[in-house]
Every structure is written in structure tokens, then in C-alpha cells.
C-alpha positions, 0 to 999 in steps of 0.5 A, a space after each residue: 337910843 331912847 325908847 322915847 325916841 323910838 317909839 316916833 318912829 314908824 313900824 318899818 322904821 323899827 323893823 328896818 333898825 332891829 335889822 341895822 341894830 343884828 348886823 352891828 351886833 354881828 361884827 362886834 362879836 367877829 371884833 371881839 373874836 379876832 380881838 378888834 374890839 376895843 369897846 365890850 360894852 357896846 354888845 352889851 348896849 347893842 343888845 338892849 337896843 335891840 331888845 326896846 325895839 322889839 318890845 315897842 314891836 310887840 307893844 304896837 302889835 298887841 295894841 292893834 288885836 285890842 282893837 281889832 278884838 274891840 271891833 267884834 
């Protein structure tokens, strides 16, 4: 997923797929452990998934103490 298209979501929304994105990841390391797993990269893109969404998190969360620091 783009981080375009990420960033139209809302914060639950966001919470709600990193949970979605740590559960894929979950079952795709027991695949690769029980030799299920026919594709690796998809950990590899699973994890960056994760680690946009995070970052757009983090981008929201410092956005709104700027602002709350601005208000004082």
C-alpha cells in the first residue's frame, strides 16, 4: 500500500491495519517456519507496510503536540 493512500485514512483506520498488517506477518513467519511459503518477499513488503503506517502515526501525533505547544 502507498503512503498516499494511507495518509486518506483516518488514525483508527491506521491503528486497525497495523494490527491487520502484525497478524499477516505473524502467519507468514509460521508459513516460512512449516515451509508453506511460497512467496518470501511478501515479509519483506509486509514489514514496510508496517513500518509507513507507523510513521504516518507518528507524523499525526507530532503534528498535534506542534499545535497544542502553538496554543500555549
Amino acid at each position: 500500500m502507498k503512503a498516499k493512500e494511507l495518509r486518506e485514512l483516518t488514525t483508527e483506520e491506521l491503528e486497525q491495519k497495523v494490527g491487520e498488517l502484525k497478524r499477516e506477518l505473524f502467519n507468514l513467519h509460521f508459513q516460512l517456519a512449516t515451509g508453506q511459503l511460497e512467496n518470501h518477499m511478501r515479509i519483506k513488503q509486509v514489514r514496510k507496510d508496517i513500518a509507513r503506517v507507523k510513521t504516518i502515526l507518528r507524523e499525526r501525533e507530532l503534528k498535534e503536540l506542534k499545535a497544542e505547544a502553538g496554543r500555549r
